[in-house]
C-alpha positions as CSV (number, residue, x, y, z in Angstrom):
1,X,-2.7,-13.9,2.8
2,X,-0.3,-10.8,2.9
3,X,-0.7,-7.6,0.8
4,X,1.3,-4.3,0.6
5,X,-0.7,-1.5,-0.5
6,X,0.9,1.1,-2.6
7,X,0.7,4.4,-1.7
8,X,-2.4,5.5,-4.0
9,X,-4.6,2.6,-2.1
10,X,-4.1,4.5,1.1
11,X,-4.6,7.9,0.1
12,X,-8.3,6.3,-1.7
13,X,-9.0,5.0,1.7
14,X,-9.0,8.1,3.4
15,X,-10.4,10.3,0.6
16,X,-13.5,8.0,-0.5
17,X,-16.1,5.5,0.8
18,X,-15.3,3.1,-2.0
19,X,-13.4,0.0,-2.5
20,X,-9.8,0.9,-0.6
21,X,-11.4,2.0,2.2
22,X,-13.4,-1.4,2.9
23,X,-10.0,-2.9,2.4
24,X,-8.3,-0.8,5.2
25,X,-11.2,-1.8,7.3
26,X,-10.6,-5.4,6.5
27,X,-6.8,-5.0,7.1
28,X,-8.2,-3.2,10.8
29,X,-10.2,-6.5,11.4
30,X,-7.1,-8.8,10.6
31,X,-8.7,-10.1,7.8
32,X,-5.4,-10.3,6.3
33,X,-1.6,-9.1,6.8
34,X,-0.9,-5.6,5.8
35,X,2.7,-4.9,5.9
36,X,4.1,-1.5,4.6
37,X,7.4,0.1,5.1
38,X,8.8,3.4,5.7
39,X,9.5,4.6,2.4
40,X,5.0,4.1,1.6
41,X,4.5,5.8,5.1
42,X,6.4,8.7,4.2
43,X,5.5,9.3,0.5
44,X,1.5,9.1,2.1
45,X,2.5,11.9,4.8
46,X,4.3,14.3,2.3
47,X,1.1,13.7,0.4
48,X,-1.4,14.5,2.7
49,X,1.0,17.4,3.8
50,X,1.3,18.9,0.1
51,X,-1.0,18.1,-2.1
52,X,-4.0,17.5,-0.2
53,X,-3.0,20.5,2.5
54,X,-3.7,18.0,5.7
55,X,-3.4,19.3,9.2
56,X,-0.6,17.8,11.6
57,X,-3.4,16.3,13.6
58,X,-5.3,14.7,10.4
59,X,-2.2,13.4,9.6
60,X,-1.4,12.1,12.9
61,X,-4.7,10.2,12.6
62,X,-4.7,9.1,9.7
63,X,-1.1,7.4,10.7
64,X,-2.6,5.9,13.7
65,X,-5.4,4.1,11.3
66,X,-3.0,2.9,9.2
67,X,-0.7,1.5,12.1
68,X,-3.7,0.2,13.6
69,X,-4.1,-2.1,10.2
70,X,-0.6,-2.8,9.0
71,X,0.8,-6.0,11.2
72,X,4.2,-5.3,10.2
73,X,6.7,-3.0,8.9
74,X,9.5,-3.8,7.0
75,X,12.9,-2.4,6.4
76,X,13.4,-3.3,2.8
77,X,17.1,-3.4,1.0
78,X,17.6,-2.4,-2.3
79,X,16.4,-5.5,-4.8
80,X,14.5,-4.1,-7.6
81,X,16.3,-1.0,-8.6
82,X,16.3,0.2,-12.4
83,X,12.9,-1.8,-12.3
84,X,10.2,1.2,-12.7
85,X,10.0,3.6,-14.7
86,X,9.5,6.2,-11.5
87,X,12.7,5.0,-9.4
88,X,11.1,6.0,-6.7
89,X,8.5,2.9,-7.5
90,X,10.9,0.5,-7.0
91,X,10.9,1.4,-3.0
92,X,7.1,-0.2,-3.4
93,X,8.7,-3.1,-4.6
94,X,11.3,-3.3,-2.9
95,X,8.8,-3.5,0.2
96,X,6.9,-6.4,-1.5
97,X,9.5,-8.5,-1.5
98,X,11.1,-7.9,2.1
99,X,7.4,-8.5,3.3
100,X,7.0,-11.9,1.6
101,X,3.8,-10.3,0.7
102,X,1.4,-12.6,-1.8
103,X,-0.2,-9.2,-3.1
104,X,0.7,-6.1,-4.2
105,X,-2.8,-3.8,-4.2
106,X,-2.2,-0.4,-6.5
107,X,-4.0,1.8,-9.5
108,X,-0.9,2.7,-10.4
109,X,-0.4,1.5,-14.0
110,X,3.1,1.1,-14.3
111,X,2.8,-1.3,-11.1
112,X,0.0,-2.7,-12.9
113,X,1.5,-3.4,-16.8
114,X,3.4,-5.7,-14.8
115,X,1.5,-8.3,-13.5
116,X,3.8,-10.0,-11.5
117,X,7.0,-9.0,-9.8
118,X,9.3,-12.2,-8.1
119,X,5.9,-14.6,-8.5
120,X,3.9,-11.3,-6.5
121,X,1.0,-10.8,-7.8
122,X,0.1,-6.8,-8.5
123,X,-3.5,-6.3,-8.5
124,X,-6.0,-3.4,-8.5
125,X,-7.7,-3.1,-5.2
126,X,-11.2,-4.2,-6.5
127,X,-9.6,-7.5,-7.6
128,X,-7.9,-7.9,-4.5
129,X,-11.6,-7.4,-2.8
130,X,-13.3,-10.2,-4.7
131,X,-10.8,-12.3,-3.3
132,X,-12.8,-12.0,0.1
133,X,-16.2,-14.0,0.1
134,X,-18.3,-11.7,1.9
C-alpha cells in the first residue's frame, strides 16, 4: 500500500499525539510506502518557518523524521493543473499520481470533496488508520 500525505498530515504529526502522528510512526516502521515530493517538503518548511516560528534546527529534525519515513521522493510533472481550487493544491496531486500512490491522506476539504482523483483514493487520516488492523 502507498500514500502521500498532504502537507496538513505532517504538520498534525509534529504538532499533536493524535492520529497523523501514529501514522508517521507507521510510515517510520515501513508499515507502508510514504512517498512525498518536493513541492510538500517545502510548503511544510515555509510552514514551520512562518507560521509556527520553528528554529533551523527543529526544522532540520523534523526533516530528518520525515525522510526517515517517506521511501521515496518524486519529481512530479505537471498533470492536474486547473484541478483545485488553490493552484498550488494541484502540486499535491500532481505528486499522487507520479508516486502511483493508492492513497492520498489530507484534512484539507477541497482534497477531500473529491473523493477520488485518477482512481486515487483521498481519505482523511483516521480513515486511512482503520485501514491498519492493529
Amino acid at each position: 500500500m502507498k500514500a502521500v500525505f498532504d502537507t496538513n498530515v505532517l504538520i498534525s504529526a509534529f504538532l499533536t499525539e493524535g492520529v497523523c502522528s501514529k501514522l508517521l510512526v507507521r510510515a517510520r516502521k515501513k508499515q507502508f510506502h510514504l512517498t512525498t515530493c518536493p513541492f510538500i517538503l517545502d510548503e511544510f518548511q515555509a510552514i514551520l518557518r512562518g507560521k509556527l516560528s520553528a528554529t533551523k534546527g527543529e526544522i532540520q529534525a523534523a526533516l530528518q523524521l520525515i525522510n526517515e519515513a517517506a521511501q521515496s521522493v518524486v519529481h512530479p510533472v505537471q498533470a492536474a493543473a486547473g484541478t483545485c481550487r488553490d493552484s498550488d493544491d494541484d502540486n499535491v496531486l500532481d505528486c499522487l499520481i507520479a508516486s502511483g500512490a493508492d492513497y492520498l491522506v489530507t484534512g484539507d476539504a477541497d482534497f477531500l470533496a473529491l473523493k477520488t482523483f485518477r482512481d486515487k483514493a483521498i481519505v482523511r487520516p483516521r480513515d486511512f488508520e482503520m485501514l491498519f488492523s492493529d
